[in-house]
N, C-alpha and C positions, 0 to 999 in steps of 0.2 A: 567783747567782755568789758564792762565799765572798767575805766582807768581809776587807782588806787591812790587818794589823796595824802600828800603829808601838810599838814598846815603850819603858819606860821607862829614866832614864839614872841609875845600870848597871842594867843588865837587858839582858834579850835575850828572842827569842818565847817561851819556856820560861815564862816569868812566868805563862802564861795556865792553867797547872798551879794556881796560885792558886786559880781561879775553876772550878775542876775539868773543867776545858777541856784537849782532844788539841792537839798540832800542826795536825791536818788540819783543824779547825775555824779556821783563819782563813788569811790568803794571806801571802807575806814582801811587804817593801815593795817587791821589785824587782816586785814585778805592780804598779806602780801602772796606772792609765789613765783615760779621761775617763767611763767606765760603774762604776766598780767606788765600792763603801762602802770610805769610810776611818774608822779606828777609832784614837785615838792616844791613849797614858797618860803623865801626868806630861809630861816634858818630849819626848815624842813625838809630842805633840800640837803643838807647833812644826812639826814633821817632816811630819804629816800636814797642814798649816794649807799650808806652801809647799808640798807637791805637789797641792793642792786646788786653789790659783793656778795653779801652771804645768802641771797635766795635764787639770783639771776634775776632777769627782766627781758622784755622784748624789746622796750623803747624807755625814755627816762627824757624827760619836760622838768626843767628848770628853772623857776620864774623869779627873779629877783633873788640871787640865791647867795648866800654869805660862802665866799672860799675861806678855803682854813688859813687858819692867824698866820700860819709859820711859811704859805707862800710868799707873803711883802709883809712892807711896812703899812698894811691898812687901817688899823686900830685908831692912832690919831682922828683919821678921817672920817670914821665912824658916829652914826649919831648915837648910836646904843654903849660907844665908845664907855659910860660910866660902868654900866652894867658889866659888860666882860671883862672889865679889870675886876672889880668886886668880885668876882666869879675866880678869876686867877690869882687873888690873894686869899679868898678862901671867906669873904666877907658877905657873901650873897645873900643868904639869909635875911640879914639884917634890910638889906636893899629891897629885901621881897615884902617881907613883912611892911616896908614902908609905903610900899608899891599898893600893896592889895589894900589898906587903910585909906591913902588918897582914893581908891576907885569906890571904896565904898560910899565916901563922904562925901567925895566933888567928883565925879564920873568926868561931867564936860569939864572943869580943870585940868582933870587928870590928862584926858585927850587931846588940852590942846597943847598942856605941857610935854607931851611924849611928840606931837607935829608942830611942835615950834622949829622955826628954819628947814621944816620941811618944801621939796617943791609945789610949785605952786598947784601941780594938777593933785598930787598927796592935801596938800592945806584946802582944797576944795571938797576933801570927802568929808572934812568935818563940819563943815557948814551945816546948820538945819534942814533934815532931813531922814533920809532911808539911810544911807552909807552911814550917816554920823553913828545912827542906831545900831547898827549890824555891827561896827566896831566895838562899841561901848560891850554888847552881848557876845561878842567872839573874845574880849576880853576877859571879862566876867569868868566867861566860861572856865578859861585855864586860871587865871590868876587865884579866882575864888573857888574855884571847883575841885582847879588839881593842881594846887602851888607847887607841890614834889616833882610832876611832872614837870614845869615849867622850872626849876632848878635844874633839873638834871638834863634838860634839853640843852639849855646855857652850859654848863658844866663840862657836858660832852664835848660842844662846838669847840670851846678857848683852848681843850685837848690839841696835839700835834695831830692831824689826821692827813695831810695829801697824799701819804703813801697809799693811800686807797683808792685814788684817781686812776693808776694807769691799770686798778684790775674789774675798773668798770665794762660790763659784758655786752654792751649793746648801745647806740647808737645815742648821740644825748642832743638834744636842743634846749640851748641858750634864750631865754628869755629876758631884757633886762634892761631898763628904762637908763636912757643916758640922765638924765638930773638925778636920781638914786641918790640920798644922801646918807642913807642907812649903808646900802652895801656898794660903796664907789663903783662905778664901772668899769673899773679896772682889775677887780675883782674875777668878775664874767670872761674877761679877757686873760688872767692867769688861767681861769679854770679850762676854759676851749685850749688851751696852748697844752696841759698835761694828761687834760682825756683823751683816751686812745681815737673816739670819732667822736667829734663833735662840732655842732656849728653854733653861731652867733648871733640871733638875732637880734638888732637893735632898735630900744622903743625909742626915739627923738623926742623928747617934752617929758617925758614921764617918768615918775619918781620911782616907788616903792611898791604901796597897794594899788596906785593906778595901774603900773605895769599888771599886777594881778585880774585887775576889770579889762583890760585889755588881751590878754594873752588867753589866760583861762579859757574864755568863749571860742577862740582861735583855735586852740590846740584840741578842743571837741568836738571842731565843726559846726559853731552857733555865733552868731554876731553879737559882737562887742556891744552892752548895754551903754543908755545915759541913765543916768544915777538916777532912781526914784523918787519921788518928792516924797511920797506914802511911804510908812515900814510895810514893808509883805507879811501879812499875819501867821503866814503857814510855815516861816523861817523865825519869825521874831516869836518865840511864844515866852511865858513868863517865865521868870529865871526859876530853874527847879529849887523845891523846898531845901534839897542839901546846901545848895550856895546860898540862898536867904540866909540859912543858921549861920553860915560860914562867916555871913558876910556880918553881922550881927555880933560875931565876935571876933572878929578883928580887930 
């Protein structure tokens, strides 16, 4: 049974274009159920963590995955670090709204502002090309398409949640780029120490979404892509007419 995707926040299933992966290779999250693999990146791993609780799962794949705020002191070290305080003071709104205007106006600014002091294998996806592309449209997608979503994923995350760790029901693997500057590696390591099974795998060099282009292929049984120089037309298609208007009024 295809394994059931949680994407990253912004992002949306598109993301998995990264990793040189179709749509049909994975499920959206409304399939979740108590038979199916869940698979969550970045802060979708959250996402996938409670329907793991409330639906069951067989297996649960965690790629770059943010632990909750109230296991350490991670925040500081965090590069989204602005964002989830805005969120914890009740200010996010205003940071969205800001958000979704820069991507309308300057997209590659916007991109390279959000991978500044990124690592280096991360500040390589922005470079001229497929990846650069596929981010800018996996953004688009949540930012301008479903900003509510995209608050209330944030929202949720900055929430107290590890007490949900130990009632995880199935076997979990650890995905998680040691240079990660978004979610410290240390993070990955709090998380394997309070899930009841779980192991650790470590990517050496690799940041964020790299870990994603990495693991992703890994964890379906398909080899790890090199980044495309082309957009792939059959992922990248034009941005639906709702997010044009959206974006139009921002």
């Amino acid at each position: 049974m295809t394994p059931v995707y949680f994407h990253g926040v912004p992002g949306s299933p598109r993301e998995v274009a990264l990793a040189g992966l179709i749509l049909r290779d994975v499920a959206p999250e409304a399939q979740i159920g108590p038979d199916r693999h869940l698979i969550g990146f970045a802060l979708g791993a959250h996402r996938a963590i409670v329907a793991a609780v409330r639906h069951g799962a067989t297996r649960l794949d965690l790629i770059a995955p943010g632990a909750p705020l109230d296991l350490g002191d991670f925040l500081p070290r965090m590069a989204g670090r602005a964002v989830f305080e805005a969120a914890r003071k009740g200010r996010l709104a205003r940071l969205v709204a800001l958000q979704r205007a820069m991507l309308v106006l300057a997209p590659r600014l916007t991109l390279r502002r959000v991978f500044s002091g990124a690592a280096p294998a991360d500040a390589r996806l922005i470079r001229p090309g497929a990846a650069r592309d596929i981010l800018t449209v996996a953004f688009r997608d949540q930012l301008l398409g479903d900003p509510a979503g995209y608050r209330s994923a944030i929202e949720a995350y900055v929430q107290p949640w590890a007490d949900l760790l130990p009632r995880v029901p199935c076997p979990v693997r650890i995905w998680h780029g040691c240079a990660d500057r978004w979610a410290p590696f240390d993070m990955a390591e709090a998380l394997r120490d309070h899930l009841p099974d779980a192991t650790l795998v470590p990517l050496p060099g690799l940041g964020h979404h790299s870990a994603l282009v990495e693991a992703l292929p890994r964890i379906l049984g398909k080899t790890p892509p090199r980044i495309q120089r082309k957009t792939p037309p059959r992922i990248l298609r034009k941005t639906p007419p709702r997010i044009q208007r959206e974006a139009h009024q921002a």
